[in-house]
N, C-alpha and C positions, 0 to 999 in steps of 0.2 A: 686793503683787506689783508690780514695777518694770514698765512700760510696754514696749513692744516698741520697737525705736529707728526702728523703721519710721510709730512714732505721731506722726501730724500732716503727716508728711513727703507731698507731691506728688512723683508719679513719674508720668513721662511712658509715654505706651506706644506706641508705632507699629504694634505687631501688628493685623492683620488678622481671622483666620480665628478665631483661639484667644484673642480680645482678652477677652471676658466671664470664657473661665476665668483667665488671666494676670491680671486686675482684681481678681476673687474672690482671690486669691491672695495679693495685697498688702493686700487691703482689713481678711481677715483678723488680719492684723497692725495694724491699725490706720492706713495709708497711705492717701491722698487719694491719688487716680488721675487724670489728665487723658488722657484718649481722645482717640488723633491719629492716626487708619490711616493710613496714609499709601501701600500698594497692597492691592488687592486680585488674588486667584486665579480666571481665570476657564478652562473652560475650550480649546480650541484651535479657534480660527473654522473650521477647516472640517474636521469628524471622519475627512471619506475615507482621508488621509493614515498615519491614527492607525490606524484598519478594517484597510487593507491591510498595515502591520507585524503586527498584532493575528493576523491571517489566516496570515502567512507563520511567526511564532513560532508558534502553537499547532500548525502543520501538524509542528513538529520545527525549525524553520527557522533555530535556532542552541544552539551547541556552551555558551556561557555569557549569562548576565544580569549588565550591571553596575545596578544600582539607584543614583542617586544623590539620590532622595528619598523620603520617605513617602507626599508627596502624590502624587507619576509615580502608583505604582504605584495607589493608591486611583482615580485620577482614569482608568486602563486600565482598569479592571473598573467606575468607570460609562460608560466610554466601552460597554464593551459590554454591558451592564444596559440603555441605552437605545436602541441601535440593533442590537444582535444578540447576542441574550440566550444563545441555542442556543450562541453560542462558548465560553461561558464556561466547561462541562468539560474542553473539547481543552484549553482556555485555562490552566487549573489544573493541570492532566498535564503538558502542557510546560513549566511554572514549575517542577514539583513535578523533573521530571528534569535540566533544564538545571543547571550550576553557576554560582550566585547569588552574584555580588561585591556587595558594601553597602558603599557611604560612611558610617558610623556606624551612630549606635540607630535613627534616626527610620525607615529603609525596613527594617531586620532586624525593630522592629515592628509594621510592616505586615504582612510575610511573618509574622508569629508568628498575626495576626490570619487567616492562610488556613489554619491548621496547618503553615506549612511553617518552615524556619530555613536563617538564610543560612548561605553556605557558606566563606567569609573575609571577613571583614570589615576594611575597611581599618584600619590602624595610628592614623591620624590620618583626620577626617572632611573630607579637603581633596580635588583632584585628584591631589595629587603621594604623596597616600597611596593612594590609588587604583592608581596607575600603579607604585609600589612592591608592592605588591601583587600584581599583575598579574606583576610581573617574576618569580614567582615559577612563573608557568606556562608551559607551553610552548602554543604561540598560534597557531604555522604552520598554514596550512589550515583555523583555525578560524573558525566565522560568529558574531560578538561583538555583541550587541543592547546597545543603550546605551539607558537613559532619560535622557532628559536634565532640566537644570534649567533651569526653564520655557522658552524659544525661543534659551537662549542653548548656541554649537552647539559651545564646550567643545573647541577645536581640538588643545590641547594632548594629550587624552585619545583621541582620535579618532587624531592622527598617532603617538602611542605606537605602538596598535593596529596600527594599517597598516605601520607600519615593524617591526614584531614578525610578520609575517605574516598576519594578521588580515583577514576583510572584515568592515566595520564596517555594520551596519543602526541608526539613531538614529531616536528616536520622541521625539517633544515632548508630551505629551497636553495641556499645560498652558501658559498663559503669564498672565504678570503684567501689571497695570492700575493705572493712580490710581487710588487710593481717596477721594480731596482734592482738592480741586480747588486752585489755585496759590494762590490769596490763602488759604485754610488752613493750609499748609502755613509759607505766610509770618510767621503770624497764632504759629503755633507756635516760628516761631524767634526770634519778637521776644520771646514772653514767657522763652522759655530766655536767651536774652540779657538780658534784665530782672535776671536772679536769682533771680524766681519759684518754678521750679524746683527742685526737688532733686538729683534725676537723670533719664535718658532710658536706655530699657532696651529695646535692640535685640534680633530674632530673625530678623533676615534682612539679607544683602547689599544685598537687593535694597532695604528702606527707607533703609540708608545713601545708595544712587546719588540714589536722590527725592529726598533733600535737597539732594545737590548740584547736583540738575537744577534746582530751581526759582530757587536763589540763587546768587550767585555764591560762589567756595570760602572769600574771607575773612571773607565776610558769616555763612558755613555754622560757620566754625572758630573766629570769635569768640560765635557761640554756644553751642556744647558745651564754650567754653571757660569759660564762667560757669554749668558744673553740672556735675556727678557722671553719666560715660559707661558703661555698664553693654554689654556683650555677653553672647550665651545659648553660642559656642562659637566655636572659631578661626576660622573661618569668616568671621564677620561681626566677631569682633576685626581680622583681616587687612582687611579692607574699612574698617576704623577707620584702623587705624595707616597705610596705604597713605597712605591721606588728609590725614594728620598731627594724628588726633586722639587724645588720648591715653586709653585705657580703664583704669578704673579697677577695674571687675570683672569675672572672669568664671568660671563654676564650671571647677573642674580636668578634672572629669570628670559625666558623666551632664548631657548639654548642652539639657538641658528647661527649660522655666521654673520648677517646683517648687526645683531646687538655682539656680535665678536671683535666685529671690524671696529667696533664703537669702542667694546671694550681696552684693544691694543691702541687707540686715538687715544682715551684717557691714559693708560700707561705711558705712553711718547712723550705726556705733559699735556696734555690739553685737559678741559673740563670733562663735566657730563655732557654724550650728546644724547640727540634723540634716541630712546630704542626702536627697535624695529624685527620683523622676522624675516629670513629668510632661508631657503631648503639647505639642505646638508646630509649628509649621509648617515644610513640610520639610526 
């Protein structure tokens, strides 16, 4: 039996949250792994803010939900799990009636996991899919709850809204953290720049910006210029190329790491394999 192309080969992983399963994943195949989080998900220093949207949606307090993560919405239901547990039926009624906009798979399987399903899901899992979307409704007069993604306040989506008629309520539950500390993170682009490396397999925007925060951008570009760039979906492909780095994989569709893992198999040299899904971070 020929070996998987994945055998031997080091892959870098910057994921956080889903890093042991994404690991597993590759190891599978026979791939050496270097673990390098580079943020972690915590969630939002002072819950009040979070309570009080929490309290005004489940009263009925808006006409639609846009969801634009997995994590939002998991991370509102421990929000209220630990400090007012009592909400959580109004809380699920008014989910279950409001009409549920979704940036992609990761928050429709959230909502799959309460029994409920989104109700349009965007075209593409970007903003400008979103708001294409959106164009599709009529919005005057309506109260539009946004999750956001994690503190960042998504201006674009917001002024859509408002200039479509809309009053916009936004909730954060969540924001992002080092996970690395700077000489880590540093420690990771020397050996990518080395050659060492095989490829680096992103799943979030947000670890592309870490890197460019800790190093300067030529120091950042002539690293991932000496390995094989992997993205989990356009998303974080656009946070690549914005940058000027150039990606080399990313699955077409089903933007989990199980059709990632597949994806970085095919770069290594192998065929198409099966796709498949599986969880990843928001």
């Amino acid at each position: 039996m020929n070996p998987s192309p994945l055998h031997d080969r080091l892959i870098a992983l910057p994921e956080t949250r889903e890093l042991d399963l994404f690991a597993a994943l590759l190891e599978r195949r026979g791939a050496r792994v270097l673990r390098a989080p580079l943020v972690a998900i915590r969630d939002a220093g002072d819950p009040e803010p979070v309570l009080r949207w929490l309290r005004e949606f489940s009263a009925g307090g808006c006409h639609e939900l846009v969801l634009l993560t997995g994590e939002g919405l998991r991370r509102l239901l421990a929000c209220i799990e630990r400090h007012e547990p009592g909400l959580r039926p109004a809380f699920i009624a008014a989910l279950a009636h409001a009409r549920k906009i979704t940036r992609g798979p990761k928050p429709a399987r959230a909502l799959r996991e309460l029994g409920l399903s989104t109700d349009l899901e965007a075209a593409t899992p970007t903003t400008a899919g979103v708001i294409a979307t959106l164009a599709t409704l009529q919005l005057a007069g309506h109260v539009v709850g946004v999750q956001l993604y994690g503190s960042e306040a998504n201006l674009p989506l917001q002024q859509y809204l408002r200039a479509a008629g809309a009053e916009v309520r936004v909730v954060a539950p969540y924001v992002y953290a080092d996970a690395a500390d700077d000489a880590a993170v540093r420690a990771l682009l020397t050996r990518l720049t080395s050659g060492e490396v095989d490829a680096i397999a992103f799943t979030s925007k947000t670890q592309v910006a870490r890197l460019f925060t800790v190093a300067d951008a030529a120091s950042v570009l002539a690293a991932l210029a000496a390995t094989q760039v992997a993205a989990v979906g356009p998303v974080v492909a656009a946070a690549l190329t914005e940058r000027g780095v150039t990606v080399s994989a990313m699955p077409e569709s089903n933007w989990f790491m199980k059709p990632l893992s597949a994806e970085l198999a095919r770069l290594m040299g192998g065929g198409a394999e099966p796709d498949g899904t599986g969880a990843v971070q928001e």
